[in-house]
C-alpha positions in Angstrom: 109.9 119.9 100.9 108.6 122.0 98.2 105.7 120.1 97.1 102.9 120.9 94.1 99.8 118.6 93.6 97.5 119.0 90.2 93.8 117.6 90.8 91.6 118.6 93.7 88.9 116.1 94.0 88.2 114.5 96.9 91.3 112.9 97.4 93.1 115.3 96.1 92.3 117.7 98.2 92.6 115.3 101.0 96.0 114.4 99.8 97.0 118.3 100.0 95.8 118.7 103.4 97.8 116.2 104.7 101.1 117.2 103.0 100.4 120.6 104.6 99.8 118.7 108.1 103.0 116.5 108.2 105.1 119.9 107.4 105.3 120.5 103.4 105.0 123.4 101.9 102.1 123.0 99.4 101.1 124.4 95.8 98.1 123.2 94.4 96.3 123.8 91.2 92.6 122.8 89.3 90.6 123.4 86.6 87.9 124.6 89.2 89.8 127.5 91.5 87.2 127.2 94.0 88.4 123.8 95.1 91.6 125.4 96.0 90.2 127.6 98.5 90.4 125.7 101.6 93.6 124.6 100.9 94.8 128.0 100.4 93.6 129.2 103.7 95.4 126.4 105.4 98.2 127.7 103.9 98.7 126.5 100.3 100.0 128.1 97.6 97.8 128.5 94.5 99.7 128.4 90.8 98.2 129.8 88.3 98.6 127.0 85.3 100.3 123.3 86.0 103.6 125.1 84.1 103.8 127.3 86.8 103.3 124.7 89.7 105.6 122.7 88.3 108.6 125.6 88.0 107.9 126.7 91.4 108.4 123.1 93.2 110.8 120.0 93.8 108.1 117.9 93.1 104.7 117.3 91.8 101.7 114.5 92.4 98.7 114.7 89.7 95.6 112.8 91.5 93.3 113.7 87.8 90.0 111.8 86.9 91.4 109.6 83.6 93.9 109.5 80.5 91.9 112.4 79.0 92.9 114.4 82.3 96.1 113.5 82.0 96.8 114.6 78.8 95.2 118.0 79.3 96.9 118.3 82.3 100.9 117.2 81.4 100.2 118.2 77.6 97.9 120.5 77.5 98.6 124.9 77.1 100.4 125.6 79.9 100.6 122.0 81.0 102.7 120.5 83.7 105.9 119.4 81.0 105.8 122.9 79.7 107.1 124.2 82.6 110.8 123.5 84.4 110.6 119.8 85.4 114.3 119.1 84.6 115.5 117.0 87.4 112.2 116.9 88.9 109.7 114.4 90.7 106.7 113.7 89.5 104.3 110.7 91.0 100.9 110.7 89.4 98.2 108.8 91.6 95.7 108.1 89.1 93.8 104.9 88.3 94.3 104.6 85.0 95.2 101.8 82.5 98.9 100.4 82.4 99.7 101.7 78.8 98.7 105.4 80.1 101.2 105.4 82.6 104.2 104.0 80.5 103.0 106.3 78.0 103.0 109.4 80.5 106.2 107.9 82.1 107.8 108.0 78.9 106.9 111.4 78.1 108.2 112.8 81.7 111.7 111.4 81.3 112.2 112.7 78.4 111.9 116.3 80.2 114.6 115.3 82.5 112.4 114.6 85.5 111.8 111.4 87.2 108.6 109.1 87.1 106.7 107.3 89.7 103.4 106.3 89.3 101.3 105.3 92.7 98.1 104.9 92.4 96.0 104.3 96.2 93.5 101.8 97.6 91.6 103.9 100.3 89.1 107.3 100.1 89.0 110.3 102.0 89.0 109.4 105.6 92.6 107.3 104.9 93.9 110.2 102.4 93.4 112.6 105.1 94.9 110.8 107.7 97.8 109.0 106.1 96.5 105.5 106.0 96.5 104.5 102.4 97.6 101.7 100.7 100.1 102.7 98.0 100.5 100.3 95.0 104.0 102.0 93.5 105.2 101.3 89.9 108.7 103.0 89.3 112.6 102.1 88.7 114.0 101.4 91.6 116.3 104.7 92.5 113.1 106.9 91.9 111.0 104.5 94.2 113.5 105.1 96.6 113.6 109.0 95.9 109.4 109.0 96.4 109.6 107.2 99.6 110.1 109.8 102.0 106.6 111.6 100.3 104.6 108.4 100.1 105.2 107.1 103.6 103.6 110.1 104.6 100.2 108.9 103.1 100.2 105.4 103.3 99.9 102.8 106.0 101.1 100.6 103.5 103.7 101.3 100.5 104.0 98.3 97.5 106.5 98.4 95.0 105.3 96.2 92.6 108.5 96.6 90.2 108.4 98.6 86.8 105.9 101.8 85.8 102.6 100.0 84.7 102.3 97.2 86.7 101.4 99.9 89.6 98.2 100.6 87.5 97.2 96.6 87.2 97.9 95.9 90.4 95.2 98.6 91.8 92.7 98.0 89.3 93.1 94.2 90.6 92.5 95.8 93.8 89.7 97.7 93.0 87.9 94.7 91.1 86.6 92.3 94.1 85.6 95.9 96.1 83.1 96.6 93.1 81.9 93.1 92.6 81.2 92.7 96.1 79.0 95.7 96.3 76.9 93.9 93.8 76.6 90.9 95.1 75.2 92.6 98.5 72.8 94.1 97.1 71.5 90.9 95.5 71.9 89.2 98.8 69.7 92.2 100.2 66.9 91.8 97.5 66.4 88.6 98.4 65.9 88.5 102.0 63.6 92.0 101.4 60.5 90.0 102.2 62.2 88.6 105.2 61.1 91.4 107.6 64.1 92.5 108.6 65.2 96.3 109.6 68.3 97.2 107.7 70.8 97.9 110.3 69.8 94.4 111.5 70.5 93.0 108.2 73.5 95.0 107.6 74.8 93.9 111.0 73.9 89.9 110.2 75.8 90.2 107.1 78.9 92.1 108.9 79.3 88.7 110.9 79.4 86.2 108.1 82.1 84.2 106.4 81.3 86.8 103.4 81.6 89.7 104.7 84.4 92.8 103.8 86.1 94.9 105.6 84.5 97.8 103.1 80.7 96.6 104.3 82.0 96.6 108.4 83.6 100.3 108.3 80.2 101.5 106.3 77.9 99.6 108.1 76.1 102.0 109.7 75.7 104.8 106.6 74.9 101.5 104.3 71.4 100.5 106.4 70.8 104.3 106.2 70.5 104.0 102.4 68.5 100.6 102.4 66.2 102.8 104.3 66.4 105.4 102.0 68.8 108.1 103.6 71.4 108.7 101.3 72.5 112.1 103.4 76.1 110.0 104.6 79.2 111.1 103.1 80.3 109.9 99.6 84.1 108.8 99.7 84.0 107.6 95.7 80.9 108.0 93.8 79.2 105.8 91.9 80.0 107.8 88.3 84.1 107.0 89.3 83.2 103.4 89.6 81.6 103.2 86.3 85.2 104.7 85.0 87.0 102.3 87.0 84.7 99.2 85.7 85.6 100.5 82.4 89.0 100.8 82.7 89.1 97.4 84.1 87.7 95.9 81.1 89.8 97.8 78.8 93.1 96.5 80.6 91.8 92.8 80.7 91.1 93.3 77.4 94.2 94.3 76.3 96.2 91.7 78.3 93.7 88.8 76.7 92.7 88.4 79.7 88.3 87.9 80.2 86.3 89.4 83.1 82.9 88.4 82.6 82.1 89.5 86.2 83.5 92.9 85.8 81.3 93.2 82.6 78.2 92.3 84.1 78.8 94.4 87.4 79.5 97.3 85.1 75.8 96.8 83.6 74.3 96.7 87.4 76.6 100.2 88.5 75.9 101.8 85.4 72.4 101.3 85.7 72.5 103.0 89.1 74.7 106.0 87.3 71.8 106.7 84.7 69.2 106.7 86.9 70.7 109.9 88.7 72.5 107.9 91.3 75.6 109.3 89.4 77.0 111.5 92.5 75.9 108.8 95.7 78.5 106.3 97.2 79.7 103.4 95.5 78.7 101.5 98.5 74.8 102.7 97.6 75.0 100.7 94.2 73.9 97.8 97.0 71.4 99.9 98.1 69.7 100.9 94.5 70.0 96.8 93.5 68.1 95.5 97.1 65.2 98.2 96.9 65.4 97.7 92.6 62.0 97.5 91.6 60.5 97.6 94.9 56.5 98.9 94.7 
């Protein structure tokens, strides 16, 4: 299948690579062309503007940062509705808040092309192999239509009814990851003075009745940061999580619905972002608040 992604971030561009793998042929395009070299000599396609990705395949997936994104992307010169959608597929992959989606949803249909929005719970490692958790808001005929495409990257595929409550459902998702991050680093400030070395700590805490499935598979690069390496990969950056917090607090906000934990873990992440640790691992937020004013 004919296949054209818009957005090559991390997963993105992790996204792409696997299309290509499982036998698609792929078009990409981003702001930044440099991020579509790899891709390209895999054996992508590169279009020129979102208009022209979008004429030149059966369907598109837009993995973009927020609602701002999106606009400039679908709406903006040369954006992805300018261009011959008519009878089209588009799925857009972004964690955003509900009313951008029905918004953007609303907008797509009336080009003539179908709308699926399906957002992920996973990073790169998963993207790349085909192992994320898809949270999938659509009618049902188009759900049924984006199968085939999200089944190749996910281990797990939710259709959790109309376009919107796709983006609740994975910023509900998202909500406990970020909290929990937090609350180990607490946890970890508070047995600083105990004398233990971090990966026995880390591996103490990896055994508990608290522990996550996020802190197990990170284990090892999380008692690298306590000890102040912070050379491990970064599969969603602290800056994104701030976003995400954000966004959180705007949907609960909107649905009258309070989050006083989200708010306060939003203070403790975006600390972390303004004091330059913008671009490390979300993950290392637990890191920053266990060695936090440490002499």
């Amino acid at each position: 299948m004919r296949i054209g992604l818009a957005g090559l971030g991390k997963m993105g561009g992790a996204i792409a690579a696997r299309l290509l793998e499982v036998g698609h042929e792929v078009t990409v395009w981003n702001r930044s062309p440099d991020k579509a070299k790899p891709l390209q000599e895999a054996g992508a396609k590169v279009a020129a503007t979102p208009a022209a990705l979008a004429s030149s395949v059966e369907a598109v997936i837009t993995m973009l940062t927020d609602a701002k994104a999106i606009d400039q992307v679908y709406h903006g010169p040369d954006g992805l509705l300018s261009g011959d959608v008519a009878g089209k597929l588009i799925i857009d992959m972004s964690t955003v808040e509900r009313a951008t989606e029905v918004a953007l949803a609303a907008k797509v249909r009336a080009k003539g092309a179908a709308f699926v929005e399906c957002p992920v719970g996973g990073t790169v490692g998963p993207a790349r192999q085909g192992t994320l958790l898809g949270i999938m808001g659509a009618e049902p005929a188009d759900a049924e239509r984006a199968k085939p495409i999200l089944e190749k990257l996910c281990r797990r595929l939710e259709h959790v009814g109309p376009v919107g409550n796709g983006a609740t459902v994975k910023l509900a998702v998202n909500l406990p990851l970020m909290v929990s991050w937090q609350a180990f680093g607490e946890a970890f400030a508070l047995c600083r003075d105990v004398g233990f070395d971090p990966k026995r700590l880390v591996d103490l805490f990896t055994d508990t009745s608290g522990t996550t499935n996020a802190i197990k598979s990170r284990a090892a690069p999380l008692a690298a940061m306590l000890g102040g390496d912070h050379s491990g990969p970064v599969t969603f950056a602290i800056e994104n999580a701030v976003k995400d917090l954000h966004t959180m607090l705007a949907e609960g906000k909107a649905r009258g619905v309070e989050l006083p934990l989200v708010e306060r873990t939003l203070t403790c992440f975006d600390e972390a972002n303004k004091k330059g640790w913008d671009q490390r691992d979300g993950s290392a937020v637990a890191a920053y608040w266990a060695n936090r004013g440490k002499a």
